[in-house]
N, CA, C and O of each residue as an XYZ file, in Angstrom:
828
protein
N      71.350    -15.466    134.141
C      71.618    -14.280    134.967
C      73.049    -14.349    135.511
O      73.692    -15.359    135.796
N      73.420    -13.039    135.598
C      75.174    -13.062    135.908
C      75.306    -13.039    137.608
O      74.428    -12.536    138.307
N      76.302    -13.541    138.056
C      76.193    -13.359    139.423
C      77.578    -12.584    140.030
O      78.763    -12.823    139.797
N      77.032    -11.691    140.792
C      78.487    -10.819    141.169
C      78.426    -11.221    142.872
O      77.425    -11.307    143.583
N      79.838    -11.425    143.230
C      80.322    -11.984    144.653
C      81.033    -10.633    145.220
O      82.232    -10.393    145.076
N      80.068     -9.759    145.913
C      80.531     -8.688    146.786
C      80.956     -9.003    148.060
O      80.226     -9.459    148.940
N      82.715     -8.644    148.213
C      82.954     -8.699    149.686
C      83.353     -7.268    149.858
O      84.067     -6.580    149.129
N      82.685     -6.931    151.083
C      82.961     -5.520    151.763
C      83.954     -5.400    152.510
O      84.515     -6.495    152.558
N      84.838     -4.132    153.548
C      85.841     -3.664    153.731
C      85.682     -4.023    155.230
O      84.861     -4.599    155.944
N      87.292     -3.180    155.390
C      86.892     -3.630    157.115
C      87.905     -5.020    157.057
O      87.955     -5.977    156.284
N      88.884     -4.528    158.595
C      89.519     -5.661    158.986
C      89.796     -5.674    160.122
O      90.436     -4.707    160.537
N      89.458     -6.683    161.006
C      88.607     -7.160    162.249
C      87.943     -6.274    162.405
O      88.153     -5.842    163.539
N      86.947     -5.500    161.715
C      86.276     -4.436    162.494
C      84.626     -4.765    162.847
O      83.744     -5.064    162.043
N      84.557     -4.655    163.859
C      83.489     -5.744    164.707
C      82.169     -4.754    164.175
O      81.074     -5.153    164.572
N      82.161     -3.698    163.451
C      80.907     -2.355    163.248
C      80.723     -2.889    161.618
O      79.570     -2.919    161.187
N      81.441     -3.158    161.039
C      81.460     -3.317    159.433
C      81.036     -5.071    159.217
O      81.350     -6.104    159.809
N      80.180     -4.743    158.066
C      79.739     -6.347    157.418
C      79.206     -6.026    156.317
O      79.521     -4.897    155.942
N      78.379     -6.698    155.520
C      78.154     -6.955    154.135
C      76.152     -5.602    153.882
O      75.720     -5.039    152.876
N      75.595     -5.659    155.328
C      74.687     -4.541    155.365
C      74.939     -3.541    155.030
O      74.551     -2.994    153.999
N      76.212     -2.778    156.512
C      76.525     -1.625    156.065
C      77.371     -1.151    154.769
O      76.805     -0.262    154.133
N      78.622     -1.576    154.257
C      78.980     -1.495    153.168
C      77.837     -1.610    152.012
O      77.199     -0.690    151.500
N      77.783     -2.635    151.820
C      76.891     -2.959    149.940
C      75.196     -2.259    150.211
O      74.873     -1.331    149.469
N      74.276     -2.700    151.179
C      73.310     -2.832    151.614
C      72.708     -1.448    151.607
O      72.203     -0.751    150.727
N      72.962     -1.278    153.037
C      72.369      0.084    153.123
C      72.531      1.468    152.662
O      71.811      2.402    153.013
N      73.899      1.565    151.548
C      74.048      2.187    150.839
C      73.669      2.056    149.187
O      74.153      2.500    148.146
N      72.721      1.340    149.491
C      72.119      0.865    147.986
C      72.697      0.437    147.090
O      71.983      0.593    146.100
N      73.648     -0.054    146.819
C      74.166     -0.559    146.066
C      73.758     -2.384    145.763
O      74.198     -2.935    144.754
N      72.943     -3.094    146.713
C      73.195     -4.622    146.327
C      71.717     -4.301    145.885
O      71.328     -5.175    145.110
N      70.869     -3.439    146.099
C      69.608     -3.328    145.099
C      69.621     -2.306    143.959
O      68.508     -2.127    143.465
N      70.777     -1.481    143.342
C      70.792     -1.174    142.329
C      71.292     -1.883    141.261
O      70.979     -1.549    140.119
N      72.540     -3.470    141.613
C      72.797     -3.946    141.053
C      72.233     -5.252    140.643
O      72.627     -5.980    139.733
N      70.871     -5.499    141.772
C      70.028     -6.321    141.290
C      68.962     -6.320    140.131
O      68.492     -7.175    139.381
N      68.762     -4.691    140.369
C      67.709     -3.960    139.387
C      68.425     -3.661    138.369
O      67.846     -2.921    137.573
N      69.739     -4.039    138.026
C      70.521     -3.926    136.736
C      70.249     -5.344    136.150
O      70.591     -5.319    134.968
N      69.813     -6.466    136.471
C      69.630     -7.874    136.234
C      70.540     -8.843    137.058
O      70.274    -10.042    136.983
N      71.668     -8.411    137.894
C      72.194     -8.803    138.070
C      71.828    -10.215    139.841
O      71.093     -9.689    140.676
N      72.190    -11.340    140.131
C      72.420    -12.310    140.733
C      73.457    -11.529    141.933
O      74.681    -11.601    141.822
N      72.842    -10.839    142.993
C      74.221    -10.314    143.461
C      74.718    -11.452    145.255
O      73.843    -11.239    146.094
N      75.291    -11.963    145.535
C      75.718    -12.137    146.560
C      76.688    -11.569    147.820
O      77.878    -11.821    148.009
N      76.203    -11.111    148.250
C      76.997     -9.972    149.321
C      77.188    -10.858    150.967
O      76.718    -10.300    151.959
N      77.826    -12.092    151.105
C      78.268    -12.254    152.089
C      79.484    -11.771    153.234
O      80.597    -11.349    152.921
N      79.024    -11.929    154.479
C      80.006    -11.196    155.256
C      80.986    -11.578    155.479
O      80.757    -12.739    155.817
N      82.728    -11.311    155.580
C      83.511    -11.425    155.450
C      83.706    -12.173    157.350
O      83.091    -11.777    158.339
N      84.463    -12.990    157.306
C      85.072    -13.676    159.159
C      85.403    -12.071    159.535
O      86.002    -11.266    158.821
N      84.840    -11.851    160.848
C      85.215    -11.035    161.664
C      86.467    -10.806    162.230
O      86.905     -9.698    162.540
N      87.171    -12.138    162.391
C      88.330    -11.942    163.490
C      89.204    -13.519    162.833
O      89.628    -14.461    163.504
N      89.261    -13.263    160.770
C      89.899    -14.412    160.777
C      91.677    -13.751    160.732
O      92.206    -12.688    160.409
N      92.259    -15.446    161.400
C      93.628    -15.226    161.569
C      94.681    -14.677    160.256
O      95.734    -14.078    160.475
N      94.201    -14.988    158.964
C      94.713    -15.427    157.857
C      94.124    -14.854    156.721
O      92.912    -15.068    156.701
N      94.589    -14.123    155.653
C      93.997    -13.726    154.333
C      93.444    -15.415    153.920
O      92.662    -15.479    152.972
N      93.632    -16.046    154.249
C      93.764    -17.606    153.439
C      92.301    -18.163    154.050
O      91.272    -18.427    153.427
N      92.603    -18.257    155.636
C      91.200    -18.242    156.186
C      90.084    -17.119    155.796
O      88.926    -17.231    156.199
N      90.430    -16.238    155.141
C      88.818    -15.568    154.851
C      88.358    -16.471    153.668
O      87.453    -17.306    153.665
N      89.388    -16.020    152.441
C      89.114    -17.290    151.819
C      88.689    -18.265    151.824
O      87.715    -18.399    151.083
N      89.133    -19.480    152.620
C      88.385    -20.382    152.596
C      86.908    -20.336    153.309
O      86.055    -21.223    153.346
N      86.882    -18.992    153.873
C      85.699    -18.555    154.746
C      84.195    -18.591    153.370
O      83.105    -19.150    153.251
N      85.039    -17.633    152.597
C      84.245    -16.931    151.565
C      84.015    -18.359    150.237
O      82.820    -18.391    149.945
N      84.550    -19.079    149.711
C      84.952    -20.185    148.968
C      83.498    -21.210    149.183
O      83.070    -21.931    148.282
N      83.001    -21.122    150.260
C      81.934    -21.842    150.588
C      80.546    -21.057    150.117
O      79.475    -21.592    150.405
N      80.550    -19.678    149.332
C      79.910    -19.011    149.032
C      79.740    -19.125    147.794
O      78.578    -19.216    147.397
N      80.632    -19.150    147.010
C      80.712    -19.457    145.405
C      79.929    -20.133    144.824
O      79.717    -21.228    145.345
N      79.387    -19.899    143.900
C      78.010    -20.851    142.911
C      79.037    -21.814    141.635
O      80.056    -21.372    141.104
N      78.590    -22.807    141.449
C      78.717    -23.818    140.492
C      80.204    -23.484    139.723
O      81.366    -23.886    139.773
N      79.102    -22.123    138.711
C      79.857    -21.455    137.997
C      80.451    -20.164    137.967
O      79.891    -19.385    138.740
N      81.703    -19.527    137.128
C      82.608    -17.979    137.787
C      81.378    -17.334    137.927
O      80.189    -17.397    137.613
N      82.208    -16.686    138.540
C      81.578    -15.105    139.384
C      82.542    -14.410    138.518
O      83.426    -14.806    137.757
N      81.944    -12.834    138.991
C      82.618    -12.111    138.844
C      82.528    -10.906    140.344
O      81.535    -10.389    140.857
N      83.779    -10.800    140.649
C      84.175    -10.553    141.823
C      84.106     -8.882    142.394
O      84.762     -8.024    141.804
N      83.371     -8.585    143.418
C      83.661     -6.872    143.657
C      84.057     -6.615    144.911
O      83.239     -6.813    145.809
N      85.283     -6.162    145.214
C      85.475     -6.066    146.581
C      86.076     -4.452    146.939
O      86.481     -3.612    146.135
N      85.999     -4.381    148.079
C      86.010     -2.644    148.874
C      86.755     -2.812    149.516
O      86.646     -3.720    150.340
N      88.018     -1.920    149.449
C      88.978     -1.420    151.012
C      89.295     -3.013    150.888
O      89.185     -3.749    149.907
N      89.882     -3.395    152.688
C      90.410     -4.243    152.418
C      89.848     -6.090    151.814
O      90.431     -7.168    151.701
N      88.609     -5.654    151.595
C      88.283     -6.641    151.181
C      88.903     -7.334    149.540
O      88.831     -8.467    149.062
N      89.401     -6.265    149.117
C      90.641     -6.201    147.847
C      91.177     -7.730    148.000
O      90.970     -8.756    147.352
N      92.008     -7.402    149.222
C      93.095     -8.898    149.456
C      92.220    -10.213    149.347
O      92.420    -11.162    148.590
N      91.241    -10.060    150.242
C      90.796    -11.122    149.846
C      90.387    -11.820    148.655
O      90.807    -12.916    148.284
N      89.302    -10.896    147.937
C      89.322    -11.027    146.447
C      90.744    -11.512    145.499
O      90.914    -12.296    144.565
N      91.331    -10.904    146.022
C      92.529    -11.341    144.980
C      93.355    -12.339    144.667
O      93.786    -12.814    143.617
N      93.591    -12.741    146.791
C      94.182    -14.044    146.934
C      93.093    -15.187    146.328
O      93.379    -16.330    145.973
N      91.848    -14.591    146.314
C      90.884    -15.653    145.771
C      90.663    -16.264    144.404
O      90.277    -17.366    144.014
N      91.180    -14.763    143.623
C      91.457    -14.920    142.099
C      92.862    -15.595    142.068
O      92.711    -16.517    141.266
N      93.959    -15.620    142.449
C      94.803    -15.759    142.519
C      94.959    -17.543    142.710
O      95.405    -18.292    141.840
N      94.382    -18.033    144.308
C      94.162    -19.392    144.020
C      93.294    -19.950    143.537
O      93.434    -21.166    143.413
N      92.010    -19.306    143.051
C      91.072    -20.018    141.979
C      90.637    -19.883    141.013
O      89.473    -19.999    140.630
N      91.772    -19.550    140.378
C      91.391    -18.151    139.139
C      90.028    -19.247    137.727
O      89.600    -18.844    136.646
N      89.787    -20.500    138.379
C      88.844    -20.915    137.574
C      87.549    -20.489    137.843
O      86.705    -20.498    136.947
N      87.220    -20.012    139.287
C      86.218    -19.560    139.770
C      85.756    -18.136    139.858
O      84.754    -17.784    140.480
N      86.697    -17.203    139.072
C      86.741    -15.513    139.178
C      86.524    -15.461    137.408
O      87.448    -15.585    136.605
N      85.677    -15.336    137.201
C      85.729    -14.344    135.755
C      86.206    -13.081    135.673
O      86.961    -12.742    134.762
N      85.819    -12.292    136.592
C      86.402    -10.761    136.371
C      86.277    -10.289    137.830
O      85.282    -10.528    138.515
N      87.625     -9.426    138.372
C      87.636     -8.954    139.906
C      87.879     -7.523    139.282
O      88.622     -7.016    138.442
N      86.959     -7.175    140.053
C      87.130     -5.344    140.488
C      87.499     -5.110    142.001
O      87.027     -5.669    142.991
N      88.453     -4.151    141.919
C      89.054     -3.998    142.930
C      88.940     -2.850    143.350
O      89.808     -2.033    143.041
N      88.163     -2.576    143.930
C      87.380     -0.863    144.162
C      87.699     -0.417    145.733
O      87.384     -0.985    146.779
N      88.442      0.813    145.508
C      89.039      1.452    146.656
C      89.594      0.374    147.627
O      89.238     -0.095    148.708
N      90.769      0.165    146.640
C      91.498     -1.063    147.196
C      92.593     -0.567    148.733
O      93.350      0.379    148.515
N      92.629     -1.036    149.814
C      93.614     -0.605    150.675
C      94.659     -0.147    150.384
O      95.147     -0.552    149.328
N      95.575      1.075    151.352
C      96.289      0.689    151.126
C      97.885     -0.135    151.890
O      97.840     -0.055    153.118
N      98.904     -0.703    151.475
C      99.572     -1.618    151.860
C     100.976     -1.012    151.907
O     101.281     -0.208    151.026
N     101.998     -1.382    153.014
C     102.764     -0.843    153.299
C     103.375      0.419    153.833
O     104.581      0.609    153.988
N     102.412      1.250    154.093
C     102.596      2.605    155.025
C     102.515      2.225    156.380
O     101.644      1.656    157.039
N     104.064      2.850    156.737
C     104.517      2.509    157.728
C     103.533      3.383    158.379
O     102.848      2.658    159.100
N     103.073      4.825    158.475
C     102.043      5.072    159.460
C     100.455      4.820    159.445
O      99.796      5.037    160.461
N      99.900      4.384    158.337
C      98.712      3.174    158.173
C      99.286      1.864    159.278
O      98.910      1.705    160.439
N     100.146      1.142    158.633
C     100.569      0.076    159.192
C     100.781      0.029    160.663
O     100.359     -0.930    161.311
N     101.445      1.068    161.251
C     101.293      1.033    162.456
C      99.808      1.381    163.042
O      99.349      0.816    164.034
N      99.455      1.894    162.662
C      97.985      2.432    163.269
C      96.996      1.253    163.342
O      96.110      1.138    164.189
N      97.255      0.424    162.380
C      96.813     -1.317    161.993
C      96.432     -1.543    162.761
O      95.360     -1.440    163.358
N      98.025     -2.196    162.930
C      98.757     -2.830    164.073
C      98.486     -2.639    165.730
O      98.388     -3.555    166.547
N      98.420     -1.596    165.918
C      97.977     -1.114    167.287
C      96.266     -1.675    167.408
O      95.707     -2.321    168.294
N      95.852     -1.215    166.349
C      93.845     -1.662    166.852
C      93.515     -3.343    166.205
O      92.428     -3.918    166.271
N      94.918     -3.940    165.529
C      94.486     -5.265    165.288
C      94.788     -5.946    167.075
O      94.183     -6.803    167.719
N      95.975     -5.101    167.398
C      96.107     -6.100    168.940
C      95.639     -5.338    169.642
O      96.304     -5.575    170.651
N      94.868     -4.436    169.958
C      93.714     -3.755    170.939
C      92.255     -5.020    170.397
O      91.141     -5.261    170.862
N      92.863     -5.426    169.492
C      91.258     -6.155    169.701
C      91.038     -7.636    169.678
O      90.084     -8.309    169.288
N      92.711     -8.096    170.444
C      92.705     -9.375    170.424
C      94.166     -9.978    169.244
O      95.253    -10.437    169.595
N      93.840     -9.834    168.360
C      94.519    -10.339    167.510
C      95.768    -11.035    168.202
O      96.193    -10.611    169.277
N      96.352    -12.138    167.540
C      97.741    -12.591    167.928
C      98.670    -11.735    167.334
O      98.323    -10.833    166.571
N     100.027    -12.002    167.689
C     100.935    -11.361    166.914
C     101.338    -12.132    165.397
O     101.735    -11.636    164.342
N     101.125    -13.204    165.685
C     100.974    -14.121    164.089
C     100.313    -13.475    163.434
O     100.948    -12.968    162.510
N      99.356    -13.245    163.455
C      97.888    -12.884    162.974
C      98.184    -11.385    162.434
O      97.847    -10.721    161.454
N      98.774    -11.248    163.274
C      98.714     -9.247    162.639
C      99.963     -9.373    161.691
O      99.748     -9.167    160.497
N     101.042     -9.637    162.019
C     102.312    -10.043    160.905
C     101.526    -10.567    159.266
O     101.642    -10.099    158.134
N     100.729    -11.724    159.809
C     100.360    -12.314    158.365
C      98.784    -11.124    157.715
O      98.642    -11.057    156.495
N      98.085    -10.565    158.353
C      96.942     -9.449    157.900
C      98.362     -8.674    157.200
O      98.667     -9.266    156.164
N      99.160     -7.680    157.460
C      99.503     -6.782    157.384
C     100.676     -6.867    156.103
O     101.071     -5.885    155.474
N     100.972     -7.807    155.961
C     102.139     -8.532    155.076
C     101.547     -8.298    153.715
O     100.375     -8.285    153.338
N     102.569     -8.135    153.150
C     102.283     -7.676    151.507
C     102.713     -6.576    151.417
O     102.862     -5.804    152.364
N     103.165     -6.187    149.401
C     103.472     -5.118    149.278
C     102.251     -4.484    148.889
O     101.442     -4.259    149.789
N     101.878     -4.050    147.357
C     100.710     -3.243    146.960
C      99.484     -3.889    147.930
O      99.266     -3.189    148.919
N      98.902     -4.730    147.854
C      98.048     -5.480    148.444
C      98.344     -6.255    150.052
O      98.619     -7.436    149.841
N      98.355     -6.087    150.848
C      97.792     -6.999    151.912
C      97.658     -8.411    151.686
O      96.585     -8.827    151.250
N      98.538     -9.149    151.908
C      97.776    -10.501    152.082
C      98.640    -11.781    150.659
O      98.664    -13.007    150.549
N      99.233    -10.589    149.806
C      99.915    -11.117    148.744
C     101.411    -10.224    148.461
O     101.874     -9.222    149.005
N     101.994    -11.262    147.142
C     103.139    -10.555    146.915
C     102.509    -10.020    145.710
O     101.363    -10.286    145.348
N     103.447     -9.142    145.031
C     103.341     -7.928    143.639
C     103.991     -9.237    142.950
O     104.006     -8.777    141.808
N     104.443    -10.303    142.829
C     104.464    -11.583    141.690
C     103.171    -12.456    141.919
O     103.151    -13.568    141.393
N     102.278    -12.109    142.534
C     100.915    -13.149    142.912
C     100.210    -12.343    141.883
O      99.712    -12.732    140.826
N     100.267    -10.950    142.470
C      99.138    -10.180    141.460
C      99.599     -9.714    139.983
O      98.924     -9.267    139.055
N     100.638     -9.909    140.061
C     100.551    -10.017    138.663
C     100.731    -11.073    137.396
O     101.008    -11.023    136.197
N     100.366    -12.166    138.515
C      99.981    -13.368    137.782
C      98.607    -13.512    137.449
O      98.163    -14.362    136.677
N      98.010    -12.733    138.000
C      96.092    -13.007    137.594
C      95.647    -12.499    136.131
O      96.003    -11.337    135.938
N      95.130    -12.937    135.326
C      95.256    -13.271    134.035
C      93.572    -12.750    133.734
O      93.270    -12.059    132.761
N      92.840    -13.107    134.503
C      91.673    -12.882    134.189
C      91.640    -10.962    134.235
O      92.463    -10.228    134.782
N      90.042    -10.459    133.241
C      90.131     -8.809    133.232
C      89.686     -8.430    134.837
O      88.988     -9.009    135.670
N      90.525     -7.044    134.832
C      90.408     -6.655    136.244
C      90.069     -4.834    136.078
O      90.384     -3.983    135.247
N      89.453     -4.836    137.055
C      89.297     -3.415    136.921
C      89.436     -2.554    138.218
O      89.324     -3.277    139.208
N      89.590     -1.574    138.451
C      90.293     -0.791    139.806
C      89.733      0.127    139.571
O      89.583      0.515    138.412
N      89.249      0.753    140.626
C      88.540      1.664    141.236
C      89.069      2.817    142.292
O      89.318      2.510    143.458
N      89.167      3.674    141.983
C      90.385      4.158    143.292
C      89.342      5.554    144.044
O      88.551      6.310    143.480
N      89.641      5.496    145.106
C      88.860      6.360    146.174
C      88.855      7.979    145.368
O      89.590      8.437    144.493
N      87.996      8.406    145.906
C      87.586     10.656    145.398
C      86.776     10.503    146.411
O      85.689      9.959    146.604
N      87.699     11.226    147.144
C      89.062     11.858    147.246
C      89.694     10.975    147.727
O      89.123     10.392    148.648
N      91.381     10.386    147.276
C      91.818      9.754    148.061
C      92.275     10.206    149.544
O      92.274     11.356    149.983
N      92.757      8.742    150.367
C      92.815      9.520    152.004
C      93.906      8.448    152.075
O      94.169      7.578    151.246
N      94.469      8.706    153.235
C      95.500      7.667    153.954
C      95.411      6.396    154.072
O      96.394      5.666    154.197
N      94.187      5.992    154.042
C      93.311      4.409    153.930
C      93.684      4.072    152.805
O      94.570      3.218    152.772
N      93.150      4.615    151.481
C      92.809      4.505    150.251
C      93.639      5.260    149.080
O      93.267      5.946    148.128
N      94.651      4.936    149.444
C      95.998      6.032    148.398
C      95.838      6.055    146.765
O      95.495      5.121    146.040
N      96.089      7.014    146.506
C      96.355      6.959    144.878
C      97.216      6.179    144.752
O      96.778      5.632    143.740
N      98.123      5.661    144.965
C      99.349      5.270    144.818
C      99.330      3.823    144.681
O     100.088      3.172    143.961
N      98.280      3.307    145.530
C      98.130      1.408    145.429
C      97.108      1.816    144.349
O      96.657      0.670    144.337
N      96.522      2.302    143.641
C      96.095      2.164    141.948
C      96.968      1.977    140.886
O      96.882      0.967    140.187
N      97.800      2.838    140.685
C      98.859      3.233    140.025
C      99.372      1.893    140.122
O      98.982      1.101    139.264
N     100.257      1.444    141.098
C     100.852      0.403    141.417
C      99.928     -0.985    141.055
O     100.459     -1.945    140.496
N      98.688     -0.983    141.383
C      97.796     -2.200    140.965
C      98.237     -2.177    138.864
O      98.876     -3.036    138.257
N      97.673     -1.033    138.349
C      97.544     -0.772    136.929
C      99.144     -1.058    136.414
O      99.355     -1.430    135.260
N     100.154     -0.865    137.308
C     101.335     -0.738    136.627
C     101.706     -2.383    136.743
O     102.291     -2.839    135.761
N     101.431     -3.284    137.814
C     101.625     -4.549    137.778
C     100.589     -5.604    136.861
O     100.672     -6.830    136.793
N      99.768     -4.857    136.305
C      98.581     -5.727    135.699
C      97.978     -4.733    134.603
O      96.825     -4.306    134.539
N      99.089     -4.469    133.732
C      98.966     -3.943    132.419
C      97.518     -3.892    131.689
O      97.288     -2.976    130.900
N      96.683     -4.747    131.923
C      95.518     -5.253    131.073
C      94.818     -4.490    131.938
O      94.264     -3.727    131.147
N      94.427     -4.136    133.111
C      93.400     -3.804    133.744
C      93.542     -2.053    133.228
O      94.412     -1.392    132.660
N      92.003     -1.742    133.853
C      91.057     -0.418    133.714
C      91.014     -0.128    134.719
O      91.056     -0.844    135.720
N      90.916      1.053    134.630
C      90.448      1.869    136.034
C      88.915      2.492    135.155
O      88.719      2.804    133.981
N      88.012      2.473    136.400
C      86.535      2.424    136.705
C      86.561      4.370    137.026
O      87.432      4.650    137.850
N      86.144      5.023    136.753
C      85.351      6.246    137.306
C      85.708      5.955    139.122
O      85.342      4.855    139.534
N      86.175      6.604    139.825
C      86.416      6.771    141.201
C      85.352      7.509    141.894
O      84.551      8.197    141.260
N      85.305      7.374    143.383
C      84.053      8.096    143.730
C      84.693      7.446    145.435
O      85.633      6.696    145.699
N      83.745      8.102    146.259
C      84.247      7.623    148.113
C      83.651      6.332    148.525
O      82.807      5.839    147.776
N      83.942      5.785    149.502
C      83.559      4.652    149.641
C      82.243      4.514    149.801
O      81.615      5.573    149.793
N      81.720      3.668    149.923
C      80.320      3.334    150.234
C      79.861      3.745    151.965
O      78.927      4.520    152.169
N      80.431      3.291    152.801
C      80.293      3.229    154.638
C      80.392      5.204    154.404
O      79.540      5.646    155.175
N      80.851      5.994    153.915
C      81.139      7.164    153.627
C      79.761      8.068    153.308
O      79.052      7.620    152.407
N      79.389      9.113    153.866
C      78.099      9.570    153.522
C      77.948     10.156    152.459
O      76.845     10.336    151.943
N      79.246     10.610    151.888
C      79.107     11.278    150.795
C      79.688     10.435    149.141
O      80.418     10.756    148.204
N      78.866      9.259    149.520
C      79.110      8.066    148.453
C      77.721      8.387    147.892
O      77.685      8.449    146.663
N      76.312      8.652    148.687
C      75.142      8.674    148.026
C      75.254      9.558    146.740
O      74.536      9.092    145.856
N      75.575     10.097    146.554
C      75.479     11.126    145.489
C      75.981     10.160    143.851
O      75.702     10.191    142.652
N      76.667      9.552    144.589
C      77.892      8.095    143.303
C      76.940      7.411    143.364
O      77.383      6.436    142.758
N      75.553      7.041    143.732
C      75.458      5.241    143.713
C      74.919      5.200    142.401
O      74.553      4.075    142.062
N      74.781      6.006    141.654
C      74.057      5.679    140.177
C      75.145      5.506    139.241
O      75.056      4.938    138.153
N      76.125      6.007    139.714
C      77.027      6.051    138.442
C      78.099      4.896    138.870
O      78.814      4.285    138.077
N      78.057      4.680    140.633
C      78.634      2.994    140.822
C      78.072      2.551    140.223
O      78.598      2.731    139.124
N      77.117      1.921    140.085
C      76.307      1.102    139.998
C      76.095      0.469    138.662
O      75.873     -0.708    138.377
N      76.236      1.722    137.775
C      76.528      1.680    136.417
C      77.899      1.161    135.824
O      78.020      0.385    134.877
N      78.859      1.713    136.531
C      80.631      1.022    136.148
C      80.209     -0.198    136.316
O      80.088     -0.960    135.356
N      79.914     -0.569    137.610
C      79.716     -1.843    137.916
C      78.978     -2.823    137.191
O      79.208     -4.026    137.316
N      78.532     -2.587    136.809
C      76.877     -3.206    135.834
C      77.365     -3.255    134.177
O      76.729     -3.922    133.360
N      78.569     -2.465    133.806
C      79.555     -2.191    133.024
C      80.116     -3.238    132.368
O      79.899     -3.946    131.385
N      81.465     -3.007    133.847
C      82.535     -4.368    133.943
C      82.099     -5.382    133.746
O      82.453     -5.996    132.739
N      80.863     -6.105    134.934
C      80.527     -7.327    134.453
C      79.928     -7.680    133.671
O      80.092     -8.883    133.470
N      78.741     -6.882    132.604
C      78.130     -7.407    131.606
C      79.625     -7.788    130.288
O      79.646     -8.509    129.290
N      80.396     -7.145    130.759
C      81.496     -7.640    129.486
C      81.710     -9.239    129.596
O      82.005     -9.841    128.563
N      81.574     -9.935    130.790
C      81.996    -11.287    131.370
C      81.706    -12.432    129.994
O      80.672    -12.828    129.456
N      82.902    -12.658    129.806
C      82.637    -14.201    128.538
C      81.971    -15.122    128.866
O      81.805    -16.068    128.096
């Protein structure tokens, strides 16, 4: 049985975890009822570091690769994860990946990462990166393993067309997946059959 490692979106956001994203929008039981091994752990609430979720999440991993699905900003994490363990990622999908570097995203961040504590270290290193959060555009386009991208319908200010484009244009090999709204989004129910299906897709290709 194949096992897929879902991390959900959300950064420090004390309302979001691995229920509401994957869970209660049906998705970690449509992809079980596809055959699939799914693991949907919750991402550190209030970690300092893309590196610390990582090693947060790293303690989750089975024996052998996964293949990786992550939402919003849970992207970065996934990636830095493929990125330093690319023995442990068979295939990352990167579905309604954040987006990185808008100066009025970024500020808006910024303001509710230190309304809710955060250090100023802490928000410098969350917020850092170009396409992605958390990495450089020479990290990600060192990941070698197949990748696939997913980009928000409709896109919004969160979720730009533009960090797709930019993902696909730095990582030549990858696919883009059928798009659809996020999951935490009410008007995702209408997608979960045909998520569910991309999804069930991508990873049955896994070597």
């Amino acid at each position: 049985m194949r096992t897929l490692l879902l991390l959900h979106g959300g950064l420090w956001a004390e309302g979001m975890n691995a229920d509401r994203f994957w869970r209660v929008p049906g998705i970690v039981a449509g992809l079980e009822g596809a055959g699939f091994e799914v693991l949907a752990p919750d991402r550190p609430v209030r970690a300092p570091s893309w590196q610390a979720e990582v090693d947060a999440i790293t303690s989750y991993l089975p024996a052998g690769p996964v293949t990786v699905v992550a939402g919003s900003n849970g992207c970065s994490t996934a990636a830095l994860l493929a990125s330093t363990a690319p023995d442990r990622v068979e295939r990352l999908l990167l579905a309604w990946p954040a987006t990185a570097g808008d100066p009025t995203m970024d500020a808006l961040t910024r303001r509710g990462l230190t309304d809710r504590g955060a250090p100023p270290r802490s928000v410098d290193a969350l917020l850092s990166g170009a396409t992605l959060r958390g990495l450089s555009d020479a990290e990600i386009a060192r990941l070698s393993m197949p990748v696939g991208v997913l980009p928000a319908l409709p896109a919004n200010p969160v979720h730009q067309r533009r960090t797709v484009e930019a993902l696909r244009e730095l990582l030549p090999h990858a696919i883009e997946l059928p798009g659809c709204p996020e999951p935490p989004r009410r008007d995702f129910a209408p997608h979960l059959e045909i998520f569910v299906e991309a999804v069930a897709t991508f990873a049955a290709f896994a070597a």
